[in-house]
N, C-alpha and C positions, 0 to 999 in steps of 0.2 A: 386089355384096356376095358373091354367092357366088364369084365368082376369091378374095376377100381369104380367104376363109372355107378355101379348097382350098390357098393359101398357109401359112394357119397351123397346118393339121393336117400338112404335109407336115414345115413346119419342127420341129414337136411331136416327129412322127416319127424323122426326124433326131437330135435332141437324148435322146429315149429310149433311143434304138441304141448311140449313142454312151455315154451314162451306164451303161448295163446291160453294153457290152462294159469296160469299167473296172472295174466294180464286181464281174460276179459269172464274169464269162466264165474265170478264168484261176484256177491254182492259187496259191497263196503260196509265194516263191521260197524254198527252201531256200537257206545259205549251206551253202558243200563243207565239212568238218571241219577242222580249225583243225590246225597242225602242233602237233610238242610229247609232251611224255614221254607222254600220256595218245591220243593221237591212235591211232585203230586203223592196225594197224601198225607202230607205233614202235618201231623197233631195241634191242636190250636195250642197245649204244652208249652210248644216249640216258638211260636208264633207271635204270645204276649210277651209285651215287657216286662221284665223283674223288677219287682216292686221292692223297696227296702226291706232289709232280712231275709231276701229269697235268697234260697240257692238253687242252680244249676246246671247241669250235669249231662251231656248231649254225647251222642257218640255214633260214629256210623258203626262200632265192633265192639264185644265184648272179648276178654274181661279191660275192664278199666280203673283207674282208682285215680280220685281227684281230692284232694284238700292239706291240709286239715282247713274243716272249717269250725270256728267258735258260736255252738248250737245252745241257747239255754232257752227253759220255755216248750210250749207244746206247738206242733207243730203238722202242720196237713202235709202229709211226702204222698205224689203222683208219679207216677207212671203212663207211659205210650209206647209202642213199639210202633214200628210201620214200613213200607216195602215200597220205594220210589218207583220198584220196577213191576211191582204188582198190587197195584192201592187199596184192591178190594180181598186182601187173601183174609182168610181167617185164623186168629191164632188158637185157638182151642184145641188145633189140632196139633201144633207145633210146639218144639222145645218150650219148656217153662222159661221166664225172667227171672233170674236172681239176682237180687239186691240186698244191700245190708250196710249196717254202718258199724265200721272199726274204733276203737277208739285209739287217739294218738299215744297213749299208753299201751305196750302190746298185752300188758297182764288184763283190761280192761276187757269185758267181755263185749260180744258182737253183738248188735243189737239187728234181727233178720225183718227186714223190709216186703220183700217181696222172691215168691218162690210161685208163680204161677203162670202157665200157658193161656194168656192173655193180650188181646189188643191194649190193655190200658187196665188201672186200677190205682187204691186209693187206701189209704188210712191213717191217723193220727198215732200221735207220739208221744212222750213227753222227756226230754234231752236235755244234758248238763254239762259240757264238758266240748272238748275237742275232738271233731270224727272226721275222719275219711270216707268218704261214700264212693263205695264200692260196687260196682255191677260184675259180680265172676260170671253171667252166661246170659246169651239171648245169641239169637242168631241172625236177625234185625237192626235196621239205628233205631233209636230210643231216645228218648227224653226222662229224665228225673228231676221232680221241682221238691223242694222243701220250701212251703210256704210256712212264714208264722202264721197260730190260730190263733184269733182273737180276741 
């Protein structure tokens, strides 16, 4: 009797350990901040209202492809990336953003937007036609605008 007796305070044992490391041992996992106009961080991009002829383009993950949309006309296309869970990191040092715009024609060539390891950037256009705006990489959410220029 006493072996069976040393077996079941071992197995008691055991089973307390186990229960107590479940139950109180760990903290409750925070989830990281959710991307999004509200997210600390978030690009003013993100933020303004779309103005007639804007377009755009938000996304917590690359790659993505959105449209087609009907672009004629010159055209300011921006860029932001940004990190809900880390607002102040820098991207200089991180994966490049690539963007570009496809057109709905596959034979149509790509017109390359942005290919830079950058918090945010900017350039004009001048566009005719039907495109899909494309981001193949960031490792970031991101915003892309195509604003008409003036």
């Amino acid at each position: 009797m006493p072996h069976h007796r040393s077996f079941s305070l071992a197995l008691l044992a055991v089973f307390a350990t186990a229960l107590m490391a479940g139950c109180g041992g760990q903290q409750a996992a925070t989830a990281p901040p959710a991307a999004g106009p509200q997210a600390p961080g978030a690009p003013a991009l993100l933020k303004q209202k779309l103005r007639p002829g804007e377009v755009m383009v938000d996304a917590e993950y690359s790659p993505q492809r959105e449209g087609p949309f009907r672009l004629k006309g010159r055209y300011l296309v921006r860029f932001a990336q940004y990190a809900p869970e880390e607002p102040r990191v820098s991207f200089a040092d991180q994966t490049p953003f690539v963007a570009y715009l496809a057109g709905a024609d596959p034979e149509a060539k790509k017109v390359s937007l942005f290919h830079e390891a950058a918090g945010h950037g900017s350039r004009t256009v001048a566009l005719d036609g039907r495109y899909f705006v494309e981001v193949a990489f960031g490792d970031f959410p991101f915003v892309l605008r195509l604003t008409p220029a003036g």
